[in-house]
RODO-2510 file (C-alpha; in nm, 4 decimals, decimal comma):
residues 450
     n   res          X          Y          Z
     1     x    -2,5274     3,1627    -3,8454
     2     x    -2,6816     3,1911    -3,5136
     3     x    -2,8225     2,8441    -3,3718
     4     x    -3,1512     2,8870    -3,2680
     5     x    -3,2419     2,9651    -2,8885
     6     x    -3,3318     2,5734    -2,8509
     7     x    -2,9424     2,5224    -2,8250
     8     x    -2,8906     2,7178    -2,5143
     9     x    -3,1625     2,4301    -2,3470
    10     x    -2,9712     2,1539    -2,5180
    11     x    -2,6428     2,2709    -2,3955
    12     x    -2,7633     2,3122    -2,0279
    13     x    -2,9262     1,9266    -2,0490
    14     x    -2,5585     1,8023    -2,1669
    15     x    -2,3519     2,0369    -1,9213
    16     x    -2,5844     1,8987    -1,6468
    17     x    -2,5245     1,5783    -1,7472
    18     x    -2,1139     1,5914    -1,7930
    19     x    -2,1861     1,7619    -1,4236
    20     x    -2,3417     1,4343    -1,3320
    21     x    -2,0852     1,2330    -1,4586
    22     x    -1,8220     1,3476    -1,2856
    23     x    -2,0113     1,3074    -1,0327
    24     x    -2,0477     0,9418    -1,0944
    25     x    -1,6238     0,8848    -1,0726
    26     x    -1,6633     0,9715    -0,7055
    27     x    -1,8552     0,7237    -0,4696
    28     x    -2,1914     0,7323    -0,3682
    29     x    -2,1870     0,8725    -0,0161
    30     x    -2,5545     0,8509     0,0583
    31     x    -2,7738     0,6056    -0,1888
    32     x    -3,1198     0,5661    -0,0777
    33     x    -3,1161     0,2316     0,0030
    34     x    -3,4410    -0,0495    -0,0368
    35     x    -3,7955     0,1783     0,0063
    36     x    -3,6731     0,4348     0,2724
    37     x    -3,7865     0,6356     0,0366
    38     x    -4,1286     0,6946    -0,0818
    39     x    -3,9677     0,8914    -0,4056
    40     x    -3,7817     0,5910    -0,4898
    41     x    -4,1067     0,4696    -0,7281
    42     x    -4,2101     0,1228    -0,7320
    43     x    -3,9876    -0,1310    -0,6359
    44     x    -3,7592    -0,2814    -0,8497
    45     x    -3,7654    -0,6014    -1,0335
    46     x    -3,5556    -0,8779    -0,8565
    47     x    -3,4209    -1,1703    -0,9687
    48     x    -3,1027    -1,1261    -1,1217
    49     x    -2,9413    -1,4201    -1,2050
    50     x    -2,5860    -1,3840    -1,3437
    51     x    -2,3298    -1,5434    -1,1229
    52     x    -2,0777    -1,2370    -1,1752
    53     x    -2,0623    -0,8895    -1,1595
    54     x    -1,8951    -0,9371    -1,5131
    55     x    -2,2092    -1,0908    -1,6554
    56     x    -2,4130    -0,7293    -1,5645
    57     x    -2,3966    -0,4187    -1,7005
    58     x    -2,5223    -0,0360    -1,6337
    59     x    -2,6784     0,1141    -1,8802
    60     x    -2,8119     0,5173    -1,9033
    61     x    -2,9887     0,7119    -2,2087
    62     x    -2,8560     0,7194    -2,5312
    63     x    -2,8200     1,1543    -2,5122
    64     x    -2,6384     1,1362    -2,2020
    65     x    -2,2451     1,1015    -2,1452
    66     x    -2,1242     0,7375    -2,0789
    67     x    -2,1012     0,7105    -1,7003
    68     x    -1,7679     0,6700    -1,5532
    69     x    -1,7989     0,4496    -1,2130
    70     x    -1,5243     0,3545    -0,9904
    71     x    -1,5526    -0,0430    -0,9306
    72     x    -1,6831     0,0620    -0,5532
    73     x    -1,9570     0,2912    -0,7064
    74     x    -2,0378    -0,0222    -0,9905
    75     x    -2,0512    -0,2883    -0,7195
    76     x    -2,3146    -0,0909    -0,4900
    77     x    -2,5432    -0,0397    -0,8069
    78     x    -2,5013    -0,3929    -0,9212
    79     x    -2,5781    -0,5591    -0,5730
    80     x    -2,9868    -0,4214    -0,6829
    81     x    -3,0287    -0,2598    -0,3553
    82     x    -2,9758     0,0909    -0,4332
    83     x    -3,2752     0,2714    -0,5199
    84     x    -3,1755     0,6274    -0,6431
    85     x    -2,8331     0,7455    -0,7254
    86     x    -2,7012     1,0692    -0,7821
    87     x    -3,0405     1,2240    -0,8765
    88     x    -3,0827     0,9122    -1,0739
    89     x    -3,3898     0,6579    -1,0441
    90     x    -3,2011     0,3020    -1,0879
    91     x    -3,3927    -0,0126    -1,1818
    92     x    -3,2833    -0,3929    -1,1927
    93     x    -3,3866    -0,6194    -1,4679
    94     x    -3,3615    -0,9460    -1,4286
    95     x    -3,3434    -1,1761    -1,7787
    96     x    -3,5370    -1,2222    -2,0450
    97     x    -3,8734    -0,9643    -2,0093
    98     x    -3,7700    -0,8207    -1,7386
    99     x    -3,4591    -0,6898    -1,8743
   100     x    -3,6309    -0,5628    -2,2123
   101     x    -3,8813    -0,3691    -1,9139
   102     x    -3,5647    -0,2318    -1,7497
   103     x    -3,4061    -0,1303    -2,0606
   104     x    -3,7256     0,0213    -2,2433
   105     x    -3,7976     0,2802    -1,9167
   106     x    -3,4264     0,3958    -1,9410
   107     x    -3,4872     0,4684    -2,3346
   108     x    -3,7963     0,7028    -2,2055
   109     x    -3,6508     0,8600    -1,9647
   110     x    -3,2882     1,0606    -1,9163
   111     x    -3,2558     1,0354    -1,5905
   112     x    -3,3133     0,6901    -1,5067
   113     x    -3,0296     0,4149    -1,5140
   114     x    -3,0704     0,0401    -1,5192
   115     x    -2,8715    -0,2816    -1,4279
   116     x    -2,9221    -0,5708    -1,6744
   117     x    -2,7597    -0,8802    -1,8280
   118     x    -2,5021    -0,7687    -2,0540
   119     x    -2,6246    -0,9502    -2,3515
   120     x    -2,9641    -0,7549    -2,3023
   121     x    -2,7600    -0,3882    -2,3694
   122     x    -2,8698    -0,2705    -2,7211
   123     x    -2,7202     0,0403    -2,9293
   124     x    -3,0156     0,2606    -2,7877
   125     x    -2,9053     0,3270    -2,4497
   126     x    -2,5219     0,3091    -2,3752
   127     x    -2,3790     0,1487    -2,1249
   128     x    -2,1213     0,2719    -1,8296
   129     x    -1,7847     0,2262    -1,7942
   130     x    -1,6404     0,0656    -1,4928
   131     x    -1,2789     0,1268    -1,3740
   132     x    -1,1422     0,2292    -1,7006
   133     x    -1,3041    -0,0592    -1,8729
   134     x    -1,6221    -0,0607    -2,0821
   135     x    -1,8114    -0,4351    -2,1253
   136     x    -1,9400    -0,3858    -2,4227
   137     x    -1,6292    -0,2222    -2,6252
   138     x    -1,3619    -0,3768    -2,4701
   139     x    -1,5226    -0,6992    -2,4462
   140     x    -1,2868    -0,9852    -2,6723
   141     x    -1,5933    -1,0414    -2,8600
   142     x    -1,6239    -0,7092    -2,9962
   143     x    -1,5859    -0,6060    -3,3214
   144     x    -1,5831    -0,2037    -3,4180
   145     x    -1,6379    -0,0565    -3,7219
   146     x    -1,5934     0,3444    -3,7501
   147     x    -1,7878     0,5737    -4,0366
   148     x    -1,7078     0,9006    -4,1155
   149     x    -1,9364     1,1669    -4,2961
   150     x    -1,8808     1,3540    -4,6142
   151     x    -1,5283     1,3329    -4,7237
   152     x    -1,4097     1,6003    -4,9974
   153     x    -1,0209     1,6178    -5,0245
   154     x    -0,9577     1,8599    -5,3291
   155     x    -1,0683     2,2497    -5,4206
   156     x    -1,0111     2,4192    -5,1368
   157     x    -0,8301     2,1786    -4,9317
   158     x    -0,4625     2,2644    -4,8877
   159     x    -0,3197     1,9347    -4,7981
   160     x    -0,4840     1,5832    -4,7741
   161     x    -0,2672     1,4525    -4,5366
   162     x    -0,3032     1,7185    -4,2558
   163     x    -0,6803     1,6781    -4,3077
   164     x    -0,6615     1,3936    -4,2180
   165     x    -0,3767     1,3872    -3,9579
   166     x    -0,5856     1,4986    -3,6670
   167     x    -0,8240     1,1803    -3,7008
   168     x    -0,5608     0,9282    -3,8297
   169     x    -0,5241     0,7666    -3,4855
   170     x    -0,9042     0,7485    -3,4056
   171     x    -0,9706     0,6096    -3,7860
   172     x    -0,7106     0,3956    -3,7875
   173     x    -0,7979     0,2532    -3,4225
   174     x    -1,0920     0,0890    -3,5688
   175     x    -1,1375    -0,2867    -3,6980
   176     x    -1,2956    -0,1106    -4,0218
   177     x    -1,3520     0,2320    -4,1421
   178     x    -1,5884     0,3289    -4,4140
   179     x    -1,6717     0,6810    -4,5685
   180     x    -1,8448     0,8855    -4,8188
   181     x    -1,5554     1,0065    -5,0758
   182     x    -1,7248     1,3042    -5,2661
   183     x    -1,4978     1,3297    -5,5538
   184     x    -1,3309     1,1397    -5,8051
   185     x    -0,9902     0,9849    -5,8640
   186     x    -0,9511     1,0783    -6,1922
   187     x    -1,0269     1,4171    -6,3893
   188     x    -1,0410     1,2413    -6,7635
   189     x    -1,3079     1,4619    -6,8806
   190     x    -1,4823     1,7728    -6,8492
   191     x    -1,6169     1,9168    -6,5342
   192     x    -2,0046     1,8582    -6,5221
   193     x    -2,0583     2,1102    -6,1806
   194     x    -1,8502     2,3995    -6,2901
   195     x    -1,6426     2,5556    -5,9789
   196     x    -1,8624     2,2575    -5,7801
   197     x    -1,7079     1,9841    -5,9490
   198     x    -1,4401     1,7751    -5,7303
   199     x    -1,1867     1,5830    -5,9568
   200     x    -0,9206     1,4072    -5,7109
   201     x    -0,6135     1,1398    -5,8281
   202     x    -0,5083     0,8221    -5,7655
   203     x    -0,2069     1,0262    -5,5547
   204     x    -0,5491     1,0010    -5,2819
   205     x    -0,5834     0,6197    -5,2659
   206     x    -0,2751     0,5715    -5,0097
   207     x    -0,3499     0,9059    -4,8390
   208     x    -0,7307     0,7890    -4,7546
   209     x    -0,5740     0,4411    -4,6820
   210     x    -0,2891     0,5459    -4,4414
   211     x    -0,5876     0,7003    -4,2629
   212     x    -0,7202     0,4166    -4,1836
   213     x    -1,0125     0,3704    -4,5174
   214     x    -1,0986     0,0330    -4,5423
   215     x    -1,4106     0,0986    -4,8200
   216     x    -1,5671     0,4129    -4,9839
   217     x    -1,8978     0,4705    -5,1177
   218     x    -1,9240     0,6539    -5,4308
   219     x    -2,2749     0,6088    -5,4061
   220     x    -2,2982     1,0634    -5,4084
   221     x    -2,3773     1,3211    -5,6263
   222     x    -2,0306     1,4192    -5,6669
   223     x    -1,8698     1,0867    -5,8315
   224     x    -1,9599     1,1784    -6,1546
   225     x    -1,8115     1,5241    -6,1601
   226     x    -1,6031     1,4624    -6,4456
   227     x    -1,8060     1,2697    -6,6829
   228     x    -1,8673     0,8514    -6,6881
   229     x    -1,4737     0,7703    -6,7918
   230     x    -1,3461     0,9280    -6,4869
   231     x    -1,6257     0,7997    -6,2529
   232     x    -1,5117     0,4257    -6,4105
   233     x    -1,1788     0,5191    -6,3311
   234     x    -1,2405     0,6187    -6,0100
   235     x    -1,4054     0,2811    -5,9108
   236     x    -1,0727     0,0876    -6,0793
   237     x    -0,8347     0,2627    -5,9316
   238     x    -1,0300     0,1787    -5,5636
   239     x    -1,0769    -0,1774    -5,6627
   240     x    -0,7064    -0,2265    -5,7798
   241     x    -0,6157    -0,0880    -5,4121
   242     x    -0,6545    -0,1913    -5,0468
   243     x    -0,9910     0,0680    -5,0605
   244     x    -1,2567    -0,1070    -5,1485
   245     x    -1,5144     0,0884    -5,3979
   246     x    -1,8764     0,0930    -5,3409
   247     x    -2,2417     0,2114    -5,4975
   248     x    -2,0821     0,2769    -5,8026
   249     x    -1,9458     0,0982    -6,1245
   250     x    -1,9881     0,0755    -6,5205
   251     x    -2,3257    -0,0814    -6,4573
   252     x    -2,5796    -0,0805    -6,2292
   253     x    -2,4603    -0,4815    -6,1766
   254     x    -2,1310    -0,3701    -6,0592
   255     x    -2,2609    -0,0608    -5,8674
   256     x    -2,5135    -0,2558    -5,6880
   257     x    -2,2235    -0,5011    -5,5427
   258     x    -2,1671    -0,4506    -5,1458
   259     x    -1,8240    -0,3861    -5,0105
   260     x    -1,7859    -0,7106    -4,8418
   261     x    -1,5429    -0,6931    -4,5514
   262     x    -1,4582    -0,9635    -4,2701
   263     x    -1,2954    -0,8073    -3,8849
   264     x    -1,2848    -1,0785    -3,5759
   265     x    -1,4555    -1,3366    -3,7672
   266     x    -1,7641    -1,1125    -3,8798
   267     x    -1,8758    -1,0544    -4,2085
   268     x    -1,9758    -0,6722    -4,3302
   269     x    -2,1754    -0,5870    -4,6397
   270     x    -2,1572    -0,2252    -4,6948
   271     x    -2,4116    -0,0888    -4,9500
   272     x    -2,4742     0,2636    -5,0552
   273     x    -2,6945     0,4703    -5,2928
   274     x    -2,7381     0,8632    -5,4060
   275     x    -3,0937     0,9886    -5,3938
   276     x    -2,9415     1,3446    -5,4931
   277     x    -2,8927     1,3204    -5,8729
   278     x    -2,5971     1,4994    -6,0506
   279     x    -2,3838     1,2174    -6,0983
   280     x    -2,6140     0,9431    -6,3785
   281     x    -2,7840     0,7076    -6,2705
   282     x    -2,6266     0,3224    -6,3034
   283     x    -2,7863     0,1328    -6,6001
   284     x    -2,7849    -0,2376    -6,7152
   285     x    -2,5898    -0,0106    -7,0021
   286     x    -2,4167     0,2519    -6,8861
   287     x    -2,2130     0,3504    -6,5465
   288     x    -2,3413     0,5963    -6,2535
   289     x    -2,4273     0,5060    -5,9152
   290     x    -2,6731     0,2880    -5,7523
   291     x    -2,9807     0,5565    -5,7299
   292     x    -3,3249     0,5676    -5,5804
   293     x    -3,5030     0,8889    -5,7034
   294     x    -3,7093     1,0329    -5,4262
   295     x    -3,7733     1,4228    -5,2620
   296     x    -3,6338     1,6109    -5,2100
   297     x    -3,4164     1,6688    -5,5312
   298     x    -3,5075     1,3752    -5,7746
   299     x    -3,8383     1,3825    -5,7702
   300     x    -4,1343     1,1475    -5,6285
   301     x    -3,9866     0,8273    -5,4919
   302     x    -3,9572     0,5694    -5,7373
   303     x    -4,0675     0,2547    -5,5892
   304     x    -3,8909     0,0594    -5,8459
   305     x    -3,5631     0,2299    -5,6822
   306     x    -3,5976     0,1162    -5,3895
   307     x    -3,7416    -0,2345    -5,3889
   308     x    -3,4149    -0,2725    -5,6384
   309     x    -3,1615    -0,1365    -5,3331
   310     x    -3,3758    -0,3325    -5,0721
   311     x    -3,3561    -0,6588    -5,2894
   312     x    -2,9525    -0,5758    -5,2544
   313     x    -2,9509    -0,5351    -4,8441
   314     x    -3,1847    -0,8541    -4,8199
   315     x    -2,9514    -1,0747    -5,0657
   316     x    -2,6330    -0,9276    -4,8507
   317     x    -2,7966    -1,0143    -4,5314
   318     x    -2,7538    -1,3629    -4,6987
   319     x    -2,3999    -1,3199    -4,7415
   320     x    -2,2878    -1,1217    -4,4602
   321     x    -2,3273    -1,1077    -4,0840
   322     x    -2,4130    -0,7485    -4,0541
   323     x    -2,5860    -0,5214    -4,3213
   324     x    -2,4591    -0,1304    -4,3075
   325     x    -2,6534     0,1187    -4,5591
   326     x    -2,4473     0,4393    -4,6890
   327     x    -2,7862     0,6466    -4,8063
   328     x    -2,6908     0,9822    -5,0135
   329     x    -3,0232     1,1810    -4,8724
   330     x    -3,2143     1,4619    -4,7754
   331     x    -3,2018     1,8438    -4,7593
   332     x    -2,9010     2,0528    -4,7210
   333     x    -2,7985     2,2937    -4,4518
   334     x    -3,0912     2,1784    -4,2060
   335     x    -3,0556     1,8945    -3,9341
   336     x    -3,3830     1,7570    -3,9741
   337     x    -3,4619     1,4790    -4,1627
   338     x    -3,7583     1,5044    -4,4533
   339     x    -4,0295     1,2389    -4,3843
   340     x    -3,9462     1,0487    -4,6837
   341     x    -3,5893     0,9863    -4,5100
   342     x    -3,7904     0,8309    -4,2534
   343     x    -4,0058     0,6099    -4,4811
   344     x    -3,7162     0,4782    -4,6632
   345     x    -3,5781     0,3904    -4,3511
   346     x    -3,8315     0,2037    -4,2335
   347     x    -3,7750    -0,0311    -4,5281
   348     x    -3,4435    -0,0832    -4,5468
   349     x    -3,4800    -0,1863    -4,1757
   350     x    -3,7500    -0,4323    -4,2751
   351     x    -3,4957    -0,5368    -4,6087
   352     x    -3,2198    -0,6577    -4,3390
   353     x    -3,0315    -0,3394    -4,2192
   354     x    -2,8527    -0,3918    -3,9124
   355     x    -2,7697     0,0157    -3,9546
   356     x    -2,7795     0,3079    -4,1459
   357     x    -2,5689     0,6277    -4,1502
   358     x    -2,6199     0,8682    -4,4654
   359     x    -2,4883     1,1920    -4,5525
   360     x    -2,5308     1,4897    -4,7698
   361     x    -2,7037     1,7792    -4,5910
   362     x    -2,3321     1,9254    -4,4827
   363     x    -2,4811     1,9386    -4,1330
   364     x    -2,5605     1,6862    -3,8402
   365     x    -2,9019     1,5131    -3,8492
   366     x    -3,1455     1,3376    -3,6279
   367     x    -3,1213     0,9675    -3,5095
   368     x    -3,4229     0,7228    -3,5130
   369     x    -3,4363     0,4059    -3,3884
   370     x    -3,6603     0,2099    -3,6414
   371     x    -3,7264    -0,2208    -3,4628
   372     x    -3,4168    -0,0891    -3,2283
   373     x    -3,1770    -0,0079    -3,6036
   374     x    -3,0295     0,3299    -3,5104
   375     x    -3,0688     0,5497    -3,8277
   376     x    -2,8458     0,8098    -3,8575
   377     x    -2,9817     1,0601    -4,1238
   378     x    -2,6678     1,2634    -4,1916
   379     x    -2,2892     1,2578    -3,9855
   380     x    -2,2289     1,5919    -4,1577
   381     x    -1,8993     1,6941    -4,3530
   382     x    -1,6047     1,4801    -4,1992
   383     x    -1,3499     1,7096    -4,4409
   384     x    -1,4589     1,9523    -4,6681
   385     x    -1,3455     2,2888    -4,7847
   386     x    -1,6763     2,4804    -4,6666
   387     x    -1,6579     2,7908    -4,3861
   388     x    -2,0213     2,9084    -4,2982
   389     x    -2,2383     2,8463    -4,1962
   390     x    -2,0564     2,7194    -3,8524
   391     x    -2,2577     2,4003    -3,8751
   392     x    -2,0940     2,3041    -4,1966
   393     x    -1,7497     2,2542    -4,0226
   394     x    -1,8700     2,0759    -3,7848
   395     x    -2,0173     1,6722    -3,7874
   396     x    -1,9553     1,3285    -3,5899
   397     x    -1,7599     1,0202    -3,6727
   398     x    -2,0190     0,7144    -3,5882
   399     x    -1,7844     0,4288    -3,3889
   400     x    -2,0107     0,1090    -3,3834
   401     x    -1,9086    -0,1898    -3,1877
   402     x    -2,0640    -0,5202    -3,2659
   403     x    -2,0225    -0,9119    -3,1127
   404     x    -2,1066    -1,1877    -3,3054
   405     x    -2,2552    -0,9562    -3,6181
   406     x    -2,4981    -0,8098    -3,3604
   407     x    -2,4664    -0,4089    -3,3221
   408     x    -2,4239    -0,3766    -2,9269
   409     x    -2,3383    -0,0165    -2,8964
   410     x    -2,2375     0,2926    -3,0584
   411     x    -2,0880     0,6243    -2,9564
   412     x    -2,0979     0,9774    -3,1670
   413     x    -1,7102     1,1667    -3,1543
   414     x    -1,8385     1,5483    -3,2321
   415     x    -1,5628     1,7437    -3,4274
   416     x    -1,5076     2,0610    -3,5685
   417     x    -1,2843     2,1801    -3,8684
   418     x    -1,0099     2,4090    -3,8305
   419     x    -1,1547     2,6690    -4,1301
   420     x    -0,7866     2,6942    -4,2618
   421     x    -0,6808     2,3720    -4,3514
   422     x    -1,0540     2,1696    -4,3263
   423     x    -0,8774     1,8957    -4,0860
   424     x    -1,1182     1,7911    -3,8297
   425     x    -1,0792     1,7611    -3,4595
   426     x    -1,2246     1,6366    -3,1712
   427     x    -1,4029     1,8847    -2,9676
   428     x    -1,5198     1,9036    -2,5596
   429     x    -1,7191     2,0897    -2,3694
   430     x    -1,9643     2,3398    -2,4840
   431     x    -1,8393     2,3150    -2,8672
   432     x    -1,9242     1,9416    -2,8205
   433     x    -2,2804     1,9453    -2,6548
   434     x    -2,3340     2,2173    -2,9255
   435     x    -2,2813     1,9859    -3,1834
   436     x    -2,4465     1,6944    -3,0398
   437     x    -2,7315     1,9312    -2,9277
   438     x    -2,7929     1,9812    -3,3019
   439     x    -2,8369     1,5531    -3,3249
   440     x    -3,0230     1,4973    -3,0471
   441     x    -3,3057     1,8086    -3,1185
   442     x    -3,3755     1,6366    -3,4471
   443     x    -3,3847     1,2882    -3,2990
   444     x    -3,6904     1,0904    -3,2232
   445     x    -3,7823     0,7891    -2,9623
   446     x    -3,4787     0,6904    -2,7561
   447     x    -3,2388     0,9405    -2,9212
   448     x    -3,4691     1,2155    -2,8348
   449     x    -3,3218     1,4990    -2,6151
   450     x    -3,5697     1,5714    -2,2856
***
């Protein structure tokens, strides 16, 4: 399938801007300096008052590459006296408002970079690296936490373990990994989805784990593929492993339970829920997932639902430093989100999510920044034995980094899966701006391609 002629735009926005990067390695031979320039725009804010280059950071718009400076390049645009750089318009924030100013202009606009306080960077614009090094990820505060979209092992797949191989490193790099595993462990029953029914084994618990799983939700449509014994074997066999189960259970009790994790001192609650059907609903009585019925495939939203699954990601926000939501949502084959995605959003932002990253659709969907949350509506299929359309193969992993329970940054790794063996890997160039051409088109506020 064809992407649609938007993509040839998107792709020339990205190229220009991996252009401009490279660009940015090399020195600035001839900044416009102070107002010698009556392009340069207002004058920038002044004021800065961090007592070390370390204490500032450059940051640039969330749909543009991270800029690579050499420490020369980084020291000019620090010092606040350059005014445009590289066909860029560069402000300089000093604290407190005037940082929030200097940050909110860069979310508006793609071709304008700021300097700031580090602890004023937030996860909608992204911040440069400097010399190899990047202050936010590689600070010793940081704490990074890697999901993965829909992950589907059996069928079609040949062999689990070179799936997975291409990604191990990358997954296993992380301080946690979480994904969505759409099948079950066990197969102690009949099929419920026909020829679309995924029954796995425990033989895939230290397979998913050597690839660096710390937690799965089961919170899909696909966990009860082989009845209610297997989908309560399923969560055993996770919770008798390293892999911690989530969004699923004998009752809805037990299926409403976050996956609480701890990494450099920070606590994690990871909570999930299908919106799609297919597998049952959990009960007080009987096992399933933790559901919210809503469009477009279970019908109206059910209020009741969700002020359940909110209750959950407020009472974990007691808990835990950091709330991460795990939605099962939306519309297949299509990388825009349905409104109600959006509405739901908005209150599980207001419930306590610090972010949330759902899947189903099999492709790449928009990002929206709901109170400065990044909500990623769908990372696509991360393995799964589907050929065609071309945007089926294809998805990102979400790497998050976090200090002190706080999401700081994050940064989208676009992949594609070889349509042989299903194993994803990462992708460059034009196969990657394609990809994240497909996020950005869909994406709204600071995520939104210009």
């Amino acid at each position: 399938m064809a992407r649609p002629r938007r993509y040839d735009v998107l792709r020339l926005l990205v190229a220009s801007s991996l252009i401009l990067v490279a660009g940015c390695t090399a020195e600035d031979d001839d900044p416009v300096q102070g107002g010698s320039s009556p392009a340069a725009g207002p004058p920038s804010p002044s004021g800065m008052i961090a007592t070390s280059p370390d204490d500032l950071a450059v940051v640039g718009h969330a749909t543009r590459p991270q800029l690579r400076l050499t420490r020369r390049a980084a020291d000019r645009l620090l010092e606040g006296q350059v005014r445009r750089w590289r066909g860029l318009r560069v402000l300089v924030g000093g604290e407190g408002d005037d940082a929030e100013r200097a940050v909110r202009a860069v979310e508006r606009d793609p071709r304008t970079i700021a300097v700031v306080p580090l602890d004023a960077v937030v996860p909608t614009v992204v911040t440069a690296m400097v010399a190899g090094v990047d202050p936010v990820r590689d600070h010793p505060d940081a704490v990074t936490v890697t999901i993965t979209g829909d992950l589907m092992l059996v069928r079609g797949v040949p062999d689990p373990v070179a799936a997975l191989a291409p990604m191990r490193g990358l997954l296993r790099s992380a301080d946690l990994t979480v994904g969505n595993l759409e099948s079950t462990l066990s197969t102690n029953g009949e099929p419920t989805q026909g020829g679309d029914s995924f029954g796995g084994s425990p033989a895939l618990v230290p397979i998913l784990r050597g690839a660096g799983f710390d937690a799965l939700s089961l919170a899909n449509n696909h966990a009860g593929d082989y009845g209610t014994t297997a989908l309560v074997e399923t969560v055993a066999t996770l919770a008798s492993s390293p892999v911690v189960p989530f969004g699923a259970g004998p009752t809805v009790r037990e299926a409403s339970r976050p996956a609480v994790l701890e990494a450099g001192g920070t606590r994690f609650a990871f909570v999930g829920f299908n919106a799609i059907g297919e597998t049952p609903m959990a009960t007080s009585e009987g096992p399933g997932a933790l559901s919210v019925r809503m469009p477009p495939r279970t019908g109206p939203l059910v209020r009741a639902d969700l002020a359940r699954v909110t209750r959950i990601v407020s009472q974990a926000g007691e808990d835990a430093d950091a709330v991460v939501v795990l939605p099962h949502w939306g519309t297949q084959y299509t990388h825009t989100p349905e409104p109600i995605q959006r509405e739901v959003a908005r209150e599980l932002v207001a419930a306590g999510a610090d972010l949330v990253a759902g899947g189903h659709p099999h492709w790449v969907q928009g990002v929206d920044a709901v109170d400065g949350v990044p909500v990623l509506h769908s990372l696509g299929n991360f393995v799964f034995d589907m050929r065609s359309p071309v945007q089926t193969l294809e998805g990102v992993v979400l790497e998050t980094t976090w200090w002190d329970g706080e999401l700081k940054a994050f940064r989208l790794v676009p992949y594609a899966m070889d349509p042989a063996d299903f194993a994803p890997r990462e992708v460059a160039g034009e196969r990657a701006a394609d990809v994240l051409g497909d996020v950005w088109s869909a994406s709204t506020g600071p995520f939104r391609a210009s």
